[in-house]
N, C-alpha and C positions, 0 to 999 in steps of 0.2 A: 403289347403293341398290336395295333391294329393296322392292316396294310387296306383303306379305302380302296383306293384304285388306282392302277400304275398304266403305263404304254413305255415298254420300255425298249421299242422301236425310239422314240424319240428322249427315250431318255430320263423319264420322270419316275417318280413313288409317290402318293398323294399317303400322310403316314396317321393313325390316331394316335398319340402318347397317353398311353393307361399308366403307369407307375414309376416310380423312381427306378427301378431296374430297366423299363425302357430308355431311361435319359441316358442309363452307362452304353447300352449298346448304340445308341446314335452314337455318342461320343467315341466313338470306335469304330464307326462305318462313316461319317463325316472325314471330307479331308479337303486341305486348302484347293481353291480353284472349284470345289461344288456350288451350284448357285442353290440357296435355302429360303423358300417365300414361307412365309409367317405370318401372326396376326401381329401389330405391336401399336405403340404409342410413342408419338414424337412432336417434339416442343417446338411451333413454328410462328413463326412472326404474323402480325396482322399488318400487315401495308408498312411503307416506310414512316420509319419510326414508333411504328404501332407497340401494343402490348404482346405480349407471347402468352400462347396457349397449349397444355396438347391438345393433338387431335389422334383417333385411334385411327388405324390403316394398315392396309397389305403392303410390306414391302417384301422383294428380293434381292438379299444378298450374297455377293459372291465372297464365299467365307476364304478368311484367312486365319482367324485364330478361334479354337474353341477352352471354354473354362467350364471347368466341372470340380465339385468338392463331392465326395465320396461320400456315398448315405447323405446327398441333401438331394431335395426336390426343387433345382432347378437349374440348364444346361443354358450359358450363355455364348451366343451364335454373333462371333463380330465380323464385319467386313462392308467392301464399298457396295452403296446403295446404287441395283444396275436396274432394278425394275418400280416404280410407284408411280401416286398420284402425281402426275404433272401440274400441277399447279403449286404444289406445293413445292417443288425445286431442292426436289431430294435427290436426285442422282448425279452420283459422283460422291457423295458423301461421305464418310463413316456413321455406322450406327449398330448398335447392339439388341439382338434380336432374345428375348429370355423367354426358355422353352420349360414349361412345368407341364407336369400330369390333367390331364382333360383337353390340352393344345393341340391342334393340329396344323401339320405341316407339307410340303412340296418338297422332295429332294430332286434338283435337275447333277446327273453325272454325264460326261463326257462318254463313258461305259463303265457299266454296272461288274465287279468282279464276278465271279461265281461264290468265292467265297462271301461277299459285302451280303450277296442274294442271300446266299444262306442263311447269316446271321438274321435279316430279316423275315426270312420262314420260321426259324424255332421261336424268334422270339412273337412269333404271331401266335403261335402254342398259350394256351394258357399256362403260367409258370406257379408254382406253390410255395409260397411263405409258411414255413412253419415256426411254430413257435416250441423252445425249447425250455424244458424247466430241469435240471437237477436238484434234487435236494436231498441233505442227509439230516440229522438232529442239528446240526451247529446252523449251516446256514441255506441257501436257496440261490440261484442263481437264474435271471429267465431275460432269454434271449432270441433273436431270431433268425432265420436261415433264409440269404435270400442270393442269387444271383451275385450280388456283390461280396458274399462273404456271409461274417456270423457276427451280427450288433446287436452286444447287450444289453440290454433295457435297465434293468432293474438287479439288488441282492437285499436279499432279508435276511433277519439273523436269528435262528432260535434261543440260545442262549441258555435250553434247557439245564437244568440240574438231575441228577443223576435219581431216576424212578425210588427208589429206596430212601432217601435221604431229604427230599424234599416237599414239601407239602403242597398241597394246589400243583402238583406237577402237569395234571389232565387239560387241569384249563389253561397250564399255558402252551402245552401243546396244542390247545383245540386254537388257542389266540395266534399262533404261531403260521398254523395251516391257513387260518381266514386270511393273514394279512397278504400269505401269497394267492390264495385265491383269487383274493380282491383283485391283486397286481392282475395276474393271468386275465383276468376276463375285462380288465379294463385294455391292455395291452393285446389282446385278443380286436376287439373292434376297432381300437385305433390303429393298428397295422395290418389290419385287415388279412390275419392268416387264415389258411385253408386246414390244419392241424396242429394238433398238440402232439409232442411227445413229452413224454414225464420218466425221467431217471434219477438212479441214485441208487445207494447200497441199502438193503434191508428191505423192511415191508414198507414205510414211508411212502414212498411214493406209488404204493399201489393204495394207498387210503387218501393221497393229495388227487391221484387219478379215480378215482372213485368220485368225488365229491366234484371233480371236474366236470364229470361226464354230465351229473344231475344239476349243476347250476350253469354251466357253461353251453346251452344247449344249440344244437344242430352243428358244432364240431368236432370231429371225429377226436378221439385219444388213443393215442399208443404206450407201453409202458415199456421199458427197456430197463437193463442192468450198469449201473460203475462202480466204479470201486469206491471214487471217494465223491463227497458229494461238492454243490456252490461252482462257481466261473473255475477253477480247478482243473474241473471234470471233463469241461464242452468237448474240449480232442479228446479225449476217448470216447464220448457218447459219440460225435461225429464217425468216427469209425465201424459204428457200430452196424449190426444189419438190419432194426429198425427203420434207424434213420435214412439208411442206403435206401432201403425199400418206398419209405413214404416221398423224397425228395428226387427217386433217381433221375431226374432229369434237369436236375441243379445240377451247373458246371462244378462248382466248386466240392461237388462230392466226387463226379466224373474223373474231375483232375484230379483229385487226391489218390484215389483207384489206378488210375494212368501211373503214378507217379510212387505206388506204391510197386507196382510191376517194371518200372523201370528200375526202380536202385535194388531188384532181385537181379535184374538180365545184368546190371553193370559188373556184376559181382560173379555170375556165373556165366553167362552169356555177352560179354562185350561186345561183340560184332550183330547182336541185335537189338541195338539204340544207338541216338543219334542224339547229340546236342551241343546247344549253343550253333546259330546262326549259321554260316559257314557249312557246319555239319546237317545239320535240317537242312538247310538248301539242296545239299548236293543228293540226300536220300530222295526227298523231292521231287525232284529232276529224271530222278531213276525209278519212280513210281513204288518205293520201297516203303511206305510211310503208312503204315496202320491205324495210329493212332499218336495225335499230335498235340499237344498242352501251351498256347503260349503267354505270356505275361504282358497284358496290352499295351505298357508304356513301350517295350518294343514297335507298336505300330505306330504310336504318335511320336515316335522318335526324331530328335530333330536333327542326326545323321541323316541324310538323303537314301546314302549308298544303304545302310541298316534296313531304313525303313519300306525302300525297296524291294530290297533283298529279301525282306520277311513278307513283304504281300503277296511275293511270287512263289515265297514255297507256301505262303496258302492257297493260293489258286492251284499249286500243281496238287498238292494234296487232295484237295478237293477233289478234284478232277480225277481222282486214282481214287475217289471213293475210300477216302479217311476220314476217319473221327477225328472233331476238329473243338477245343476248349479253349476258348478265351478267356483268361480271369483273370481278376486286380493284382497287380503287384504288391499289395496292402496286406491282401488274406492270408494268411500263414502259408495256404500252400503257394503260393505266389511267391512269398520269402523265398521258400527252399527253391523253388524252380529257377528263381533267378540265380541261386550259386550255382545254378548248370549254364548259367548263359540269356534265361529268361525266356529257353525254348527247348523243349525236350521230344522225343520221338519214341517210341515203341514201332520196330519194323517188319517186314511179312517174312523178311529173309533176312538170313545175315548178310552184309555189307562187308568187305577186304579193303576195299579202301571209300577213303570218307573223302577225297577232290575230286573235283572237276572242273 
């Protein structure tokens, strides 16, 4: 995401949308009562009784409802039309505003959180797509690492027979490696990653990485170790400290780290974590909040009180200079987070009591 130009004395963000992971953090920093100007096209009458046409145009609307499908490229912005072309006698309307990657856009807020700011600052960071491969002799798994979580593309299947016993074994090893090669580097330019990792048990995947490096050119390769190989494996290679290394500034690795540190402290440490709503709130409030992981359908919750609740313990958060992870409730670690409540805490001190 690219942030053009803002004055937020008066309240605006003029924003570029470079990628699908930028659509998820609008969808997350949007809320009803923002007014959103946009490029769009809308189907208007020629005179009375005339033919209808579209015509393309700027309008602003003050949103009320956003729809977003996870892993697609494109966020739909509905609400009444308060800003357009006066001749064309759009205001007051409803109309649907669809926001895709190369789009840009106007956000007018009433005020800007500190947190909303923030979300807009990293994500103006450039962010890293990698791309992962596991593979062992049986089969290959290759998928990608993005902001939203881990979408997997593709699975090959070696199918090999056992070196001793069957004949032409080489070549079907050597058939085996092309076909994922082929995958990787066509899935390489259409996903447009910034890295490979390549894992898996045995030397495999130091000869898939090999042959990566020499056809795959000008993307970096990492190689890492699992135990077993194919979609299988992805959590453990995610855990791994390759992957930490090459992504660390992917939430969805951050949280998992957060969250691996929490259910050590619940276990030995109780009075330093916090979770579920209610409990984040009140550490919050007490500046106690180190590091704070939440699951976004909390923010677009359609609880009032909830929804509230949680953008205030992210501003106090913020504001106490916490680490702060927003991730899908889709992504695995987002599963487990929500048995905590869909918001969890790591705190600077321990806590005795959790109201206020």
């Amino acid at each position: 995401m690219k942030i053009i130009e803002e004055d937020l004395k008066k309240g605006w963000v003029k924003i570029l949308v470079e990628d699908e992971d930028d659509l998820w953090i609008l969808y997350n920093i949007l809320s009803p009562g923002d007014i959103v100007y946009g490029r769009t096209s809308r189907e208007v009458k020629q005179g009375e009784g005339g033919s209808s046409r579209r015509v393309s145009m700027t309008l602003g609307l003050r949103l009320e409802k956003l729809e977003f499908q996870e892993f697609s490229d494109r966020l739909r912005v509905r609400g009444i039309v308060v800003d357009g072309p006066e001749e064309f006698g759009v205001k007051g309307h409803y109309h649907t505003i669809n926001l895709s990657p190369g789009d840009t856009l106007i956000v007018f807020k009433e005020k800007w959180s500190a947190s909303e700011l923030e979300a807009l600052r990293r994500s103006s960071v450039k962010k890293r797509r990698v791309m992962l491969v596991n593979i062992d002799h049986d089969e290959a798994c290759i998928a990608v690492l993005t902001e939203q979580g881990v979408i997997q593309l593709s699975e090959a299947y070696g199918r090999l027979p056992g070196k001793m016993y069957a004949s032409g074994y080489d070549t079907l090893l050597r058939n085996y490696l092309e076909e994922v090669l082929k995958l990787v580097s066509d899935y390489a330019s259409r996903e447009r990653v910034d890295a490979l990792v390549v894992a898996g048990p045995g030397d495999l995947k130091n000869t898939l990485a090999d042959l990566a490096r020499s056809r795959v050119k000008g993307l970096p390769v990492y190689v890492d170790s699992t135990s077993i190989g194919g979609c299988s494996g992805l959590n453990e290679l995610l855990r791994r400290d390759v992957v930490k290394k090459v992504v660390s500034e992917l939430s969805v690795i951050r949280a998992r780290e957060v969250f691996e540190v929490f259910k050590r402290l619940v276990v030995e440490q109780p009075d330093r974590v916090a979770y579920g709503v209610d409990e984040a709130y009140c550490a919050a409030l007490m500046s106690a909040v180190d590091k704070l992981v939440v699951v976004s359908e909390l923010i677009k919750s359609g609880d009032e009180g909830v929804r509230s609740k949680v953008l205030e313990t992210l501003d106090k958060a913020f504001s106490s200079k916490a680490d702060i992870w927003i991730i899908p409730g889709r992504a695995d670690i987002g599963v487990e987070v929500s048995g905590f409540g869909g918001i969890i805490a790591v705190l600077r001190y321990p806590l005795q009591t959790r109201t206020c």
